[in-house]
N, C-alpha and C positions, 0 to 999 in steps of 0.2 A: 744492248751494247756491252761489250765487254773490255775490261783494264788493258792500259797498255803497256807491253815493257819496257822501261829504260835504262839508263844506267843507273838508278838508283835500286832496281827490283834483285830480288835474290833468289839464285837458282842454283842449285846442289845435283851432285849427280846420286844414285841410287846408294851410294857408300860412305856420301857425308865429304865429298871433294867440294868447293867451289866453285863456279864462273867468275870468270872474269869478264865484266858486260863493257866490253867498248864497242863499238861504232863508228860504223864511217860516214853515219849521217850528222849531218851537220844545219842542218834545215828545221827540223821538228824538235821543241822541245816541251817537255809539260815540266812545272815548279823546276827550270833552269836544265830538267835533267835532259839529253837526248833519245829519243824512243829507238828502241834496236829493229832491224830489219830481216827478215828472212835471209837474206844474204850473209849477214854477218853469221862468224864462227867464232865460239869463244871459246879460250883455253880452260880448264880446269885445274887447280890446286887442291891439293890437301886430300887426294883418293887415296886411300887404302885397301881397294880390293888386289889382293893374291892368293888366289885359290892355291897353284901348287908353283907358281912363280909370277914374279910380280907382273901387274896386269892392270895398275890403275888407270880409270878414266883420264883422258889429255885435253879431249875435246868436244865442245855440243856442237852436233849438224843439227841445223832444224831442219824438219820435214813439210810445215805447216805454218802460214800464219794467216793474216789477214785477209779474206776476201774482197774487200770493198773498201777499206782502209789502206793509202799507201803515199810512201814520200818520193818523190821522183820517180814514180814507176814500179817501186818497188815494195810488193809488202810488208806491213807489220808486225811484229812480235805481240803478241793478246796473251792474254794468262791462259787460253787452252791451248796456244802453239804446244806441237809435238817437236820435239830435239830430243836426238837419239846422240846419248854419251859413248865415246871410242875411245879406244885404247893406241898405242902409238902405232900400231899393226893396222889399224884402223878398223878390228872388231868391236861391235857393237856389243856394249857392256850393261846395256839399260837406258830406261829412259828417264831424259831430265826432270827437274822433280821443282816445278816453280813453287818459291813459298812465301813472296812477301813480294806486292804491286801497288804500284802508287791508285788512288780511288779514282782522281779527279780527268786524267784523259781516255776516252771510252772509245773503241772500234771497233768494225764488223771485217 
């Protein structure tokens, strides 16, 4: 079993940007928080990559979550989902960098 995300968890993109974790579930929550979904996209603040013009990450697509864990149909967000961070161009800048999951709700 593995952690689930929610809005409490924290995720960064490869340059030290933030997610901003909201959700449009409204169903599943562990200790009050809501568990994110494959579906959702989150914005990013605070990137600083520009190579030779600026270029910070905007946004996480995930690519991956849950296999057998889901809320309405929908997969979950687990601490080895893959989210690939984009730029406003919507090139692919790296991948997201989860660093901090709550223990207590677990999914497959």
């Amino acid at each position: 079993m593995i952690p689930l995300l929610t809005t409490t968890s924290t995720v960064l993109c490869p340059h030290g940007g933030q997610a901003l974790l909201l959700t449009s579930n409204t169903e599943a929550k562990v200790d009050g928080a809501p568990v994110l979904l494959l579906s959702d996209q989150h914005a990013i603040v605070g990137c600083t990559f520009a190579p030779s013009a600026p270029s910070p990450c905007v946004l996480v697509r995930w690519q991956t979550g849950g296999t057998q864990t889901q809320v309405g149909g929908t997969p979950v967000l687990l601490q080895n989902s893959v989210g690939i961070c984009e730029n406003a161009a919507k090139v692919p800048q790296g991948p997201a960098l989860i660093v901090q999951v709550q223990p207590k709700g677990l999914g497959i």
